[in-house]
N, C-alpha and C positions, 0 to 999 in steps of 0.2 A: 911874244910876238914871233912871225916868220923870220927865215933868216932873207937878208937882203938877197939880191937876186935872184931868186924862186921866182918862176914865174908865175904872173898875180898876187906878189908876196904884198907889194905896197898898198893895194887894194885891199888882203885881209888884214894888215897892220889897218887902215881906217875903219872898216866896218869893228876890227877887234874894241879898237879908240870908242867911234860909236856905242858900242855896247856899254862899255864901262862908264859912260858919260850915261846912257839911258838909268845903269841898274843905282846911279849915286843919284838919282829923280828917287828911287826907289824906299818910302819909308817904312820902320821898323813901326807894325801895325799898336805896337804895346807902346811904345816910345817915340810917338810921332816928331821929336826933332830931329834925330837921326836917322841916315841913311844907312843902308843894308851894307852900304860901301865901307861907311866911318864905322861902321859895328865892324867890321872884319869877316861878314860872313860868307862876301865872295871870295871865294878860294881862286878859281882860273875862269878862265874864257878861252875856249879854245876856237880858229874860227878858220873853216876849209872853204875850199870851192863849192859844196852844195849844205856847209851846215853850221850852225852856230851852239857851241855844246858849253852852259854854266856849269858849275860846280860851284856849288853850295854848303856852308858847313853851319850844324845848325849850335844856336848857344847852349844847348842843351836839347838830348832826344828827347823828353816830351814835353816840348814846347806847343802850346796850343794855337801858336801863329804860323805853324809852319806849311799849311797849305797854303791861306793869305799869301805869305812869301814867297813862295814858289808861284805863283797864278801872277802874282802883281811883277813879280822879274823874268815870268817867262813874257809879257803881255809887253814891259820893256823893251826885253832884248828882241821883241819880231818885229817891234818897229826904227831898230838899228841894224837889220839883221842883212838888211838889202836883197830880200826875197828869199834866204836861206831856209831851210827849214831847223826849227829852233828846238832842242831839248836842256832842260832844266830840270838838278837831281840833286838832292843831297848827300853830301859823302862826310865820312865819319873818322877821318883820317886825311891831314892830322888831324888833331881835337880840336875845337876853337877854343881860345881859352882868353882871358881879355884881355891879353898884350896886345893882340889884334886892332883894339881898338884906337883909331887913329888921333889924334892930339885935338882936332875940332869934333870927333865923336865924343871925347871929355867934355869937353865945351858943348856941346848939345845936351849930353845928359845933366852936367851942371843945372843947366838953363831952366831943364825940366824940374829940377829939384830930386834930381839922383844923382850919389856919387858914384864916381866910379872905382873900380877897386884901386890901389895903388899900383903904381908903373913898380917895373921890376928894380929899379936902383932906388925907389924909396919903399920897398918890401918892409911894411913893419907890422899891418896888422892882421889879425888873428882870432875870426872867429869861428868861438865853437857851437857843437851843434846844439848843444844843450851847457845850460850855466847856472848856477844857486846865486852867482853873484852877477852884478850886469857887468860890462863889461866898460871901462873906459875907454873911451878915445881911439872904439874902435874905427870910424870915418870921419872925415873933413865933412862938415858942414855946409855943402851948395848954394846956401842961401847968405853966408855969413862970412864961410870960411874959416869959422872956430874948429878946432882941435877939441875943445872941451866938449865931447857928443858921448852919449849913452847906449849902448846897443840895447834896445827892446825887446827885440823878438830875434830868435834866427829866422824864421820863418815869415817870408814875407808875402806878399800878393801870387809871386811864383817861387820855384824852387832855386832861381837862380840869385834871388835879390832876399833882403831881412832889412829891419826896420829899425830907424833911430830916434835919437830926441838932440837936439843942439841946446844944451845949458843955457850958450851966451845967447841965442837969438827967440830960446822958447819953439822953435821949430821942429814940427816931425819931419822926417825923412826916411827915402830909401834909398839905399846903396849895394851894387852886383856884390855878392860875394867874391872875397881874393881868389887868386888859385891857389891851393895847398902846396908844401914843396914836396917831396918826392918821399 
């Protein structure tokens, strides 16, 4: 946000509020419960006297939603924008990685029947790209909430998710890939 005093600062403190309330309308074309907001992929809003500039960070560079995304939040942001004129880009730094994701974006993807990867203080799982053996207990189960889950595939619908089986519920599932540590 502006700093107080600036003159018209209060003005683009609301139109900034406005945007961000428009781009959280905004859903993730692949995972229709979640918003673009609760995914983490809006990085800034920055908002002047004649212009409203997103930044966008995508969950991965070849994501096949990423024009949808950008058309659906620039379309948003010009109707918060208070006649500004409106640019929407994505940037590639920093990375998006799924810390990002907000506490009710879990809660969305849950919903859907995707986990999500683990928050960073319960880092435990660990999958690889390739396995002779499956892997246990690599995600929590969405539907259930068992631990007892089988990883199937690394390879899931996209590059960013892979596919499980829930033991205790009989259920498939998909869940984001963790992020790896360093």
């Amino acid at each position: 946000m502006t700093r107080t005093g600036e003159p018209g600062s209060r003005e683009r403190d609301a139109v900034e509020l406005r945007v961000w309330e428009a781009l959280s309308a905004v859903r993730d074309p692949e995972i229709p419960p979640i918003s673009i907001t609760d995914l983490g992929v809006v990085e800034r809003v920055r908002v002047t006297e004649a212009a409203v500039e997103v930044e966008l960070l995508p969950t991965f560079a070849g994501c096949p939603a990423l024009d949808v995304i950008r058309e659906e939040a620039e379309r948003a942001s010009r109707t918060a924008a208070g006649g500004r004129a409106v640019s929407v880009r994505f940037v590639y730094s920093p990375p998006w990685t799924s810390d990002r994701i907000t506490p009710a974006g879990r809660e969305a993807l849950r919903s859907y029947g995707l986990t999500p990867p683990p928050t960073a203080e319960r880092e435990r799982a660990f999958i690889p790209l390739a396995s002779f053996d499956r892997a246990a207990g690599a995600a929590t189960c969405p539907y259930c909430g068992s631990e007892d889950t089988v990883l199937e595939s690394a390879f899931g619908p996209t590059l960013c998710r892979s596919t499980h089986f829930c033991r205790s519920c009989r259920n498939p599932f998909e869940a984001f890939k963790p992020k790896l540590p360093h």
